[in-house]
N, C-alpha and C positions, 0 to 999 in steps of 0.2 A: 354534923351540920353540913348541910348542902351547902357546893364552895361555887355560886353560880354570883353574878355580880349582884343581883336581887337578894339574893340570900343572904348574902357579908353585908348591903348596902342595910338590909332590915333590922339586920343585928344588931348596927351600928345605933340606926334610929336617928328619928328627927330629931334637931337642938329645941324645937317647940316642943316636942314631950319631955322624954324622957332622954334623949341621945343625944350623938354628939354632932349632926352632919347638920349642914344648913344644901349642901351640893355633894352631887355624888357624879365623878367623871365615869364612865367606863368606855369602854374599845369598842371601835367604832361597827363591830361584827355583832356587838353583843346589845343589849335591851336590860332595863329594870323597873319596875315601878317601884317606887320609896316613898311610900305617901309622907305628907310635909316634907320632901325634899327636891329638888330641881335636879333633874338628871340629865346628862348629855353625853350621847356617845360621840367621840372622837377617837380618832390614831391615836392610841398609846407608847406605841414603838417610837425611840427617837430614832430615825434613821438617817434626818437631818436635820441641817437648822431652822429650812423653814417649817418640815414637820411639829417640830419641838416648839419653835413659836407659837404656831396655831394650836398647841396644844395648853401653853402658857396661857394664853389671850383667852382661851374657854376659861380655863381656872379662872382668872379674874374677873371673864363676862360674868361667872356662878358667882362670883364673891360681891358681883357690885364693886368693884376695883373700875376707877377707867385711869389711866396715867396721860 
């Protein structure tokens, strides 16, 4: 299997079909299309806290979460 963010994100598959993803994060260097999924590239490295936040706050944007 090709180990590209597209490739793990396809595998995985949308939670509308057959899979498990409703959002797929990847690094902010990198690209995917996942059809029925919502993708977003962000900084994956925590290298601080506010990186790590903004990287929390995507996850929830994807999830429909607001707090």
């Amino acid at each position: 299997m090709e180990t590209s963010a597209e490739a793990i994100g396809r595998w995985y598959g949308a939670r509308s079909g057959t899979g498990i993803l409703d959002g797929w994060l990847v690094h902010d260097t990198d690209t995917a299309d996942v059809p029925g999924v919502e993708v977003r590239s962000v900084p994956l490295i925590m290298t601080d806290p506010d990186v790590t936040a903004a990287m929390v706050q995507a996850a929830l944007d994807v999830a429909g979460v607001t707090l």
